[in-house]
C-alpha positions as CSV (number, residue, x, y, z in Angstrom):
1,X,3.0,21.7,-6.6
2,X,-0.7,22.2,-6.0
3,X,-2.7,19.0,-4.1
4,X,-4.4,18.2,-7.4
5,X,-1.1,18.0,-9.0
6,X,0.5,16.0,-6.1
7,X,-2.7,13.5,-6.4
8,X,-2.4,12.9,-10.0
9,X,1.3,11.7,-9.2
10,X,0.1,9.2,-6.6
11,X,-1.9,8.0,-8.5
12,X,-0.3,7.5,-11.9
13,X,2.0,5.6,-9.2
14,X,-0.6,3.0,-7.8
15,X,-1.7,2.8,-11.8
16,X,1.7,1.8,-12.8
17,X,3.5,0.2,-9.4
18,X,1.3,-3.4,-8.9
19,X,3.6,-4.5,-5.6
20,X,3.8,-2.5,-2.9
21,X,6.4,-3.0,0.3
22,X,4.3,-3.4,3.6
23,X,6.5,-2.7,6.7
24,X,4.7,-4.0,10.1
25,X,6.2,-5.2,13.8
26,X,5.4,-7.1,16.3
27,X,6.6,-5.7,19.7
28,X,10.1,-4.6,18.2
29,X,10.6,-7.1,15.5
30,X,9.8,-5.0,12.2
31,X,8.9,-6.9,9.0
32,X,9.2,-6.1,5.6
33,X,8.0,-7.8,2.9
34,X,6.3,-7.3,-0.6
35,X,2.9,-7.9,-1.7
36,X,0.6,-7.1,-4.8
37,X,-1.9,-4.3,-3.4
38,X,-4.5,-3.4,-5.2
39,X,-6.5,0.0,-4.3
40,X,-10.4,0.3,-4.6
41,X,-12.0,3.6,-5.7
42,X,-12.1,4.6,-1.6
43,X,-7.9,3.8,-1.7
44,X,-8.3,0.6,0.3
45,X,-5.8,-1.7,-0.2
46,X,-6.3,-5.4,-0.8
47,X,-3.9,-8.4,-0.8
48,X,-4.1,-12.0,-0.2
49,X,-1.4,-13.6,1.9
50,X,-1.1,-16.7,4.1
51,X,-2.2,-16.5,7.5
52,X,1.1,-17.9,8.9
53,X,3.4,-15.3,6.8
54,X,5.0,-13.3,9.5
55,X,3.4,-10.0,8.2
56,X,-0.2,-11.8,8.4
57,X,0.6,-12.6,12.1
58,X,1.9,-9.2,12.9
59,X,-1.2,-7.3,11.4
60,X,-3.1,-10.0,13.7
61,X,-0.9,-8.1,16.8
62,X,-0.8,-4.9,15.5
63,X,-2.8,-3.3,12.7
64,X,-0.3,0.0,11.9
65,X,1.5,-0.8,9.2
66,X,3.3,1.3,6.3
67,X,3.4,1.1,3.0
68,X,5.5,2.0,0.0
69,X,4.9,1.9,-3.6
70,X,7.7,3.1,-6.4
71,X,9.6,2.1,-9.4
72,X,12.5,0.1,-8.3
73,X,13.7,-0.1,-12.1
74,X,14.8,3.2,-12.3
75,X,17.8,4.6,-11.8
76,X,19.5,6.0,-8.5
77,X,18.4,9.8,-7.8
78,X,15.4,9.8,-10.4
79,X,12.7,8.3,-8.4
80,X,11.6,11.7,-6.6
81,X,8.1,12.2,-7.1
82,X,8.1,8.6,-7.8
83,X,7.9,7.3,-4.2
84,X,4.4,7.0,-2.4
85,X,3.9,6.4,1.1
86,X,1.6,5.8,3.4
87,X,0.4,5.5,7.0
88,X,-2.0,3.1,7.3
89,X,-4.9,0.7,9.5
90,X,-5.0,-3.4,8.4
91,X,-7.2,-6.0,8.8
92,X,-8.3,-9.4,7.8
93,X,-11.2,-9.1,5.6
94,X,-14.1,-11.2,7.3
95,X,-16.7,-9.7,5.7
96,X,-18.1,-11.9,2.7
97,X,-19.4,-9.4,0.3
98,X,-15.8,-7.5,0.7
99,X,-14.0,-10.4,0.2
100,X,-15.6,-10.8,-3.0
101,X,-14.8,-7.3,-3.9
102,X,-11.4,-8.1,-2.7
103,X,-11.2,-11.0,-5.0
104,X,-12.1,-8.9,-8.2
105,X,-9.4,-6.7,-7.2
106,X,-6.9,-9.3,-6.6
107,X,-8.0,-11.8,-8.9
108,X,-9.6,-10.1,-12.0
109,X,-9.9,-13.0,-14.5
110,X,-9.0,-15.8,-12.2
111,X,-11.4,-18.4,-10.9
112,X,-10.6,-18.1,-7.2
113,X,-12.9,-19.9,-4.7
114,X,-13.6,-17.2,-1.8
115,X,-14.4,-20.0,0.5
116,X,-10.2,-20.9,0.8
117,X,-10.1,-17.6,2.1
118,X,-12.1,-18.1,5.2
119,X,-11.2,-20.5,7.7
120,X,-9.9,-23.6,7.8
121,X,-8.2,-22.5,4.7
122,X,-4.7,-21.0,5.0
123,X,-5.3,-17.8,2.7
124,X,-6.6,-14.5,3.5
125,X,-7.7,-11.4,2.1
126,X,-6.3,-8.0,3.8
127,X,-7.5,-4.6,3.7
128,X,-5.2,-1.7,4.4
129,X,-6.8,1.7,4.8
130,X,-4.8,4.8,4.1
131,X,-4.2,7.2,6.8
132,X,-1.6,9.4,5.9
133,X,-0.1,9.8,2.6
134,X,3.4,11.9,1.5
135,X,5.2,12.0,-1.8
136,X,8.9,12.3,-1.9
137,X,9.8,15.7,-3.9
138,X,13.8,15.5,-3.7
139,X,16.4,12.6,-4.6
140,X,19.6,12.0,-2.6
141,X,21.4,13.9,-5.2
142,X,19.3,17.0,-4.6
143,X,20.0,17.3,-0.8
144,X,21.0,20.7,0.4
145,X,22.9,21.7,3.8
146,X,19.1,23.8,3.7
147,X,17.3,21.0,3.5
148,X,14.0,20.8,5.3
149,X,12.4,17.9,4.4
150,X,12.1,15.2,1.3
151,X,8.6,14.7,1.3
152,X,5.2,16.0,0.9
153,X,2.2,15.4,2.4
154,X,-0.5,14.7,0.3
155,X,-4.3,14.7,1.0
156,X,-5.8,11.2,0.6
157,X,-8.7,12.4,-1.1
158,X,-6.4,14.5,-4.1
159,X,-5.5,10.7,-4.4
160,X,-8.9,9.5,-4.8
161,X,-10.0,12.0,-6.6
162,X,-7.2,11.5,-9.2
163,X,-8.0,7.5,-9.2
């Protein structure tokens, strides 16, 4: 599949899959947990969590995190090309102007006040920032004794570029 192709899938995913899983550890404790992740046109990712949620706390430790996004309605061994992963840098948005981007995002017809996401109040606003992205192109059912590998790289900006 040519990187055009591949970009188009990834993002008919992020069009159709509103919760992603974001994986992220603190010293050897990794942490799972969902959140609804919203991309901008530059494939940032934005959420809105509380700051005492473990994940919140280990991004505060350690900004790696990964993310996955896929249908988890379908049925076992039809989600290849239907997984998107990726490598990626979070923060805590402190910047006003991108929390209000954030908040459209997030919030698109919801009076939000921006000021409970800055301190003292318990919510913020995260950024993730892709730094690696691979599409799975095989089920389990399609495994081979030959089998090399289950995913594909894909560039980030085929993904943008699809958006």
């Amino acid at each position: 599949m040519e990187n055009q192709d591949l970009g188009s899938r990834c993002a008919e995913i992020l069009r159709t899959c509103l919760y992603a899983n974001i994986a992220t550890c603190n010293g050897n404790e990794p942490w799972n947990t969902p959140v609804t992740a919203v991309p901008d046109s530059e494939l940032d990712f934005y959420w809105s969590s509380w700051t005492e949620a473990v994940h919140s706390q280990n991004i505060r430790a350690n900004p790696n995190v990964f993310f996955t996004f896929y249908d988890s309605t379908r049925a076992r061994g039809t989600n290849n090309m239907r997984c998107l992963y990726l490598r990626c840098e979070a923060a805590t948005v402190s910047d006003r102007a991108e929390a209000h981007r954030a908040h459209e995002l997030v919030y698109p017809d919801e009076a939000v006040s921006l000021g409970d996401f800055f301190a003292p109040g318990p919510k913020r606003f995260y950024r993730a920032r892709p730094l690696q992205a691979w599409l799975n192109v095989l089920s389990e059912r399609e495994l081979q004794p030959s089998t090399v590998k289950m995913r594909v790289e894909v560039p980030l900006e085929s993904i943008r570029l699809a958006g």
